[in-house]
C-alpha positions, -999 to +999 in steps of 0.1 A: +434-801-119+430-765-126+402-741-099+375-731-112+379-699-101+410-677-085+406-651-059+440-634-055+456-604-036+473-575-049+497-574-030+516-607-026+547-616-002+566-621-030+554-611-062+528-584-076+494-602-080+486-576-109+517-593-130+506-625-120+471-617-130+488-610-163+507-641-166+478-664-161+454-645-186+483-653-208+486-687-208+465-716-223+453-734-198+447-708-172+432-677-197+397-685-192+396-689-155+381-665-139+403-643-124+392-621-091+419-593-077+411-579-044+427-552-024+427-522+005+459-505-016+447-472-024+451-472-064+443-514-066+411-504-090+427-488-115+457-515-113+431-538-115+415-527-145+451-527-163+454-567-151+432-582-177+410-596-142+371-606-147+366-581-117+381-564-084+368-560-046+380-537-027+389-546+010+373-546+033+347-565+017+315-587+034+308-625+025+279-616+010+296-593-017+321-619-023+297-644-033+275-618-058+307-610-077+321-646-076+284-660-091+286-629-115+323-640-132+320-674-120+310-701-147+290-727-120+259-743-125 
């Protein structure tokens, strides 16, 4: 099963969640997902926008601006 939606970190333990951002835009069966990068890093937006992401929240964030932004990219009914 693929999500429906994938909230993901900039910064990863091991990887860079901008190439990963990358990777899945690239792929078939993961492209259309929506794709939601968040981060405190100082230069994450415009990282972000070079990602091919649906959109980007900075941290620290509040629950209800997560769910605005996940109900704008998001494709739920």
């Amino acid at each position: 099963y693929l999500p429906d939606l994938i909230l993901l970190d900039l910064l990863l333990a091991n990887s860079d969640g901008s190439v990963l951002c990358k990777k899945l835009k690239k792929q078939a069966s993961t492209k259309d997902i929506p794709l939601i990068l968040m981060s405190a890093y100082p230069n994450a937006r415009q990282i972000a926008e070079e990602s091919e992401i649906d959109a980007f929240i900075a941290k620290p964030f509040d629950n209800d601006s997560l769910l605005q932004l996940i109900n704008q990219v998001g494709k739920f009914k």
